[in-house]
C-alpha positions in Angstrom: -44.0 152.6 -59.5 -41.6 152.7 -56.8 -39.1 156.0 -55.8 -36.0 153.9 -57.0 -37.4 153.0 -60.3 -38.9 156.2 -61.2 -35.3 157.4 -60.5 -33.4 155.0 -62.3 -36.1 155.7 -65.1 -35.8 160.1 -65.0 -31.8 159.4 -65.1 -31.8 157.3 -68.5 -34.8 159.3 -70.1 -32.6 162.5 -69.6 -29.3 161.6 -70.9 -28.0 162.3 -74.3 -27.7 159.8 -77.4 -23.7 159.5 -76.6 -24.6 158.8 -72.8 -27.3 156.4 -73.9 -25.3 154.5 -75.8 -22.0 154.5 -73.3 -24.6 153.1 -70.8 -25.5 151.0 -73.3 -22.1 149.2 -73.7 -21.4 149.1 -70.1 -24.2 147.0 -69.4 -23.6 144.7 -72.0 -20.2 144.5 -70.4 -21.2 144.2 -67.3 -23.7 141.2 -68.3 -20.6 139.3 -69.8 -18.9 139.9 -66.5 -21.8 138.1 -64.6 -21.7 135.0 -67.0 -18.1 134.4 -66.8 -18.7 134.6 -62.9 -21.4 132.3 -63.1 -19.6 129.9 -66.0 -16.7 129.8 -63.3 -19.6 129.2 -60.7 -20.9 126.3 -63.0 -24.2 128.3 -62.8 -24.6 127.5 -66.5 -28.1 128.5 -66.4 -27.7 132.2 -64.9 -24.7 132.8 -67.3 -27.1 131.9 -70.2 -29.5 134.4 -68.6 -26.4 137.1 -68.3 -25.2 136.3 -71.7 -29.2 136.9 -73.3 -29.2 140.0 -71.9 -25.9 141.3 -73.4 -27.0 140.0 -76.7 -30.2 141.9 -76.2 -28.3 145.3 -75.5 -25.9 144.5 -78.5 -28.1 143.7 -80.8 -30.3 147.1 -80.5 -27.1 149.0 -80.6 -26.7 146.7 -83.8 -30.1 148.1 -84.7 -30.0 151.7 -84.4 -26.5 151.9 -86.0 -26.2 154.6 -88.5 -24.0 153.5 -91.7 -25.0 156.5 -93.4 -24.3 159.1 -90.8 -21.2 156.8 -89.3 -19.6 155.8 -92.4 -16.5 153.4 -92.3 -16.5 153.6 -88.4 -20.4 152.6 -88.2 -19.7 149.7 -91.0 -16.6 148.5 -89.2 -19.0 148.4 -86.2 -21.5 146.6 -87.6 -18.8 143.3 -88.9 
């Protein structure tokens, strides 16, 4: 494993749930921000890539979701 990746690895492993899961969001926005570029790019392969990827992330958000401990908030989420 290389310094950079052992890094990047230490700095998500430490965080908290709420910073895991704001990191979480930004990269699934930041994935939809890379298809549109490469939609506008006509790239329509990369922006399916970019777009798998932010489905990915959304989806285990979707999956660790807590409707018991959320309530209406996690529910509303969840629609």
């Amino acid at each position: 494993m290389n310094g950079l990746k052992a890094y990047q690895d230490a700095a998500v492993t430490t965080q908290s749930k709420g910073r895991l899961i704001i990191l979480l969001y930004d990269g699934a926005i930041k994935f939809m921000r890379l298809a549109v570029r490469e939609l506008e790019k006509g790239d329509y392969e990369a922006k399916g890539r970019y777009i798998n990827k932010a489905i990915d992330i959304i989806n285990e958000l979707n999956a660790v979701l807590d409707t018991d401990a959320g309530g209406e908030i996690a529910t509303n989420l969840r629609k």
